[in-house]
ZAGU-171306 format. One record per residue: z, x, y of N, C-alpha, C, O in turn. Coordinates in steps of 0.001 Angstrom, whole numbers. Atoms other than C-alpha are relative to their C-alpha. Layout:
BEGIN
<r <Z; X; Y>; <Z; X; Y>; <Z; X; Y>; <Z; X; Y>>
...
***
This chain:
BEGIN
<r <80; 1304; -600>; <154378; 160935; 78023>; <-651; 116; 1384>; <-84; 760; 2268>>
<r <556; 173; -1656>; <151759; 160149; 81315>; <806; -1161; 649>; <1205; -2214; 151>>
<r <-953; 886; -709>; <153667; 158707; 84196>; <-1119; -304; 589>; <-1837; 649; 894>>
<r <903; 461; -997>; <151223; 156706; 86075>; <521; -51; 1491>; <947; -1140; 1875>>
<r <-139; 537; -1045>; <151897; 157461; 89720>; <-313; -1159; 1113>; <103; -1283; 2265>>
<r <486; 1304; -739>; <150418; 154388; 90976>; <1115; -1042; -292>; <1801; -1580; 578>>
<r <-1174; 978; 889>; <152780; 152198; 88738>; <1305; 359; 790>; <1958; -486; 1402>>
<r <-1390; 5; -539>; <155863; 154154; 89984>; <-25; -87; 1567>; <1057; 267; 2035>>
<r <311; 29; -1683>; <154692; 153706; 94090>; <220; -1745; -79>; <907; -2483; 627>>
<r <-115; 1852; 298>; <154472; 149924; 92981>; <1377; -651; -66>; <1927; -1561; 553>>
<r <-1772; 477; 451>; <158002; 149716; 91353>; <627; 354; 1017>; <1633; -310; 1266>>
<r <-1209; 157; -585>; <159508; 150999; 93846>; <4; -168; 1530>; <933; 175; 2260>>
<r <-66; -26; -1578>; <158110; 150130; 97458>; <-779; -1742; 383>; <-1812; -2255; 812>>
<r <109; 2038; -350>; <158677; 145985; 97635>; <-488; -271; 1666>; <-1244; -1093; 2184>>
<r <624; 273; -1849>; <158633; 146877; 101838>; <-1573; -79; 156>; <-2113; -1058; 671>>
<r <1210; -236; -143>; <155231; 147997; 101717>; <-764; -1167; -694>; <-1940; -1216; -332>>
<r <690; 819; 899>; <154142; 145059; 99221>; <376; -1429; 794>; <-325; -2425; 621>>
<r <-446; 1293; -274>; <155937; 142326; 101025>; <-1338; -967; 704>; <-1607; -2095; 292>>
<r <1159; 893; -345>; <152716; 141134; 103161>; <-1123; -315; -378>; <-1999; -764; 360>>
<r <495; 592; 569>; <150933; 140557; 100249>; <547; -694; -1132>; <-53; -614; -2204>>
<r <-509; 960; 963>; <153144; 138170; 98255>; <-1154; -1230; 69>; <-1898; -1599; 978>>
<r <881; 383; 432>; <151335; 136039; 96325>; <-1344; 108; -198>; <-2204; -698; -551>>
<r <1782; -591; 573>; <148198; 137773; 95818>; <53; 843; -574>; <1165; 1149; -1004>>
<r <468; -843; 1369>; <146614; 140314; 93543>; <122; 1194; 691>; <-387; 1050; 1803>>
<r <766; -1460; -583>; <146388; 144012; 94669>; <-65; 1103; -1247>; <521; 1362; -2298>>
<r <455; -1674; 466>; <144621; 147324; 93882>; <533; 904; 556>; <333; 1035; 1763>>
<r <-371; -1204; -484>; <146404; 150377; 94202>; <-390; 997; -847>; <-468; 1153; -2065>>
<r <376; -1561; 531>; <145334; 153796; 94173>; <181; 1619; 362>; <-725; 2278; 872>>
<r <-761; -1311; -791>; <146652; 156881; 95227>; <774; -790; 623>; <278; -1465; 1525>>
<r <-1093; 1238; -571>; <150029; 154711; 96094>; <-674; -330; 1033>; <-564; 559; 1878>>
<r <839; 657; -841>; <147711; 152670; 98401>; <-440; -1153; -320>; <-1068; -1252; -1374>>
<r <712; 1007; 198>; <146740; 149539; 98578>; <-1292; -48; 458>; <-1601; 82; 1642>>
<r <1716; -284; -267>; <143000; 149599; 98433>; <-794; -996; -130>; <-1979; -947; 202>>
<r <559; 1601; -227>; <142267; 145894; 97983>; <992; -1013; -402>; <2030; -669; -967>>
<r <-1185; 976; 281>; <144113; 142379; 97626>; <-1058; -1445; 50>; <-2213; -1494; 472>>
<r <770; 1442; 246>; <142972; 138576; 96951>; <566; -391; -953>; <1198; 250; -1793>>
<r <-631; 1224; 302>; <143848; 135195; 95824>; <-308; 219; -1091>; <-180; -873; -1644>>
<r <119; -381; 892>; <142938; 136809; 92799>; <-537; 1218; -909>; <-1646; 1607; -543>>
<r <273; -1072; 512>; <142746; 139886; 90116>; <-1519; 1271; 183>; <-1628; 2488; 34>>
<r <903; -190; 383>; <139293; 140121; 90343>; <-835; 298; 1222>; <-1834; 1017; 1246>>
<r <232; -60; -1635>; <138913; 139662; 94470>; <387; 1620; 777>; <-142; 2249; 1694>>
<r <-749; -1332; -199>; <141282; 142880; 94514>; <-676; 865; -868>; <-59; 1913; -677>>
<r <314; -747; 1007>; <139453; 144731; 91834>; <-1256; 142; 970>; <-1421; 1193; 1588>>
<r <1155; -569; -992>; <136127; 144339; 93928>; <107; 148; 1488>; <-910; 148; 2181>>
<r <239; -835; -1270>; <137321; 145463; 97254>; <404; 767; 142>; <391; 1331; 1236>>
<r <-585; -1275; 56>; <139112; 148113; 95913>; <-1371; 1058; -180>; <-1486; 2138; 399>>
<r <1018; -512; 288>; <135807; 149128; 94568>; <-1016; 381; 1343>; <-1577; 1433; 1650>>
<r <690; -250; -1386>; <134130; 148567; 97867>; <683; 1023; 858>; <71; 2072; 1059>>
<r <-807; -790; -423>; <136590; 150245; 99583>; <399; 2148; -212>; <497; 3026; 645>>
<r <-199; -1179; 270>; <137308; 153621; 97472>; <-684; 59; -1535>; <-60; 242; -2580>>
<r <833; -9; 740>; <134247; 153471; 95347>; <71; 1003; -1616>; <-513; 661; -2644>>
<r <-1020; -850; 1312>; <135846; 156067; 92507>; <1041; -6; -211>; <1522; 993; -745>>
<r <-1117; 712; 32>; <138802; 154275; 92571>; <240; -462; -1877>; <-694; -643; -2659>>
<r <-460; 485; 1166>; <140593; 153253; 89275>; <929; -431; 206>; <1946; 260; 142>>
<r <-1132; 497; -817>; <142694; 151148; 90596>; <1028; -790; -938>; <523; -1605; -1710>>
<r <-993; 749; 650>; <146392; 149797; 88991>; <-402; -1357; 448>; <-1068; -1422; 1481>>
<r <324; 1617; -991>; <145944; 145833; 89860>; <1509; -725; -566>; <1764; -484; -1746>>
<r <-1392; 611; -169>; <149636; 143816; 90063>; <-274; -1161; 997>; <-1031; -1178; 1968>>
<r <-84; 1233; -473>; <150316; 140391; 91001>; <1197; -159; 1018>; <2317; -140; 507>>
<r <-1567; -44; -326>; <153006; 140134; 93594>; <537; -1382; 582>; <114; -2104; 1486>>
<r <-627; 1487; 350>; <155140; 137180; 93063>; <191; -547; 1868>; <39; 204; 2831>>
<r <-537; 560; -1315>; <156126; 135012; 96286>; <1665; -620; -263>; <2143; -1065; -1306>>
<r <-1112; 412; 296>; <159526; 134138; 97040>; <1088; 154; -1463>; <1855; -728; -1849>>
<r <-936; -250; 1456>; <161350; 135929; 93465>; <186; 1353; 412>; <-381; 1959; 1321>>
<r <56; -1260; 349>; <162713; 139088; 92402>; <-521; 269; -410>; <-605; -379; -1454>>
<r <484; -855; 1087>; <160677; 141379; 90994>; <-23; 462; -1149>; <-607; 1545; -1181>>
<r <-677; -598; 1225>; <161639; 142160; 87832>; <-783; 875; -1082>; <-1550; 316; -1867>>
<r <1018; -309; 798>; <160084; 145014; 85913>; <1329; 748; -1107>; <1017; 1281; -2171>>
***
């Protein structure tokens, strides 16, 4: 079984995620490497950003628990 370390940096660090509630982000090497009002905003500045990037992309809710 592959553990995606990106996925488990996600699940479990809400502090680090909190000042982008409600938007999209790219993480990569547990990093956030881009974010925007949508999937696709975060997908290309992750790209700009860390150009061999394969970046996880997650929505992070506003005002809820998390629930994965």
């Amino acid at each position: 079984m592959v553990v995606d370390e990106d996925f488990l940096w996600y699940a479990s660090s809400p502090r680090e995620l909190e000042k982008y509630c409600g938007m999209h982000v790219a993480i990569w090497k547990k990093h956030v490497v881009g974010y925007g009002r949508t999937a696709k905003e975060a997908y290309e500045m992750a790209k700009r950003n860390e150009p061999e990037s394969d970046p996880l992309l997650a929505y992070i809710p506003e005002d809820e628990a998390m629930i994965l």
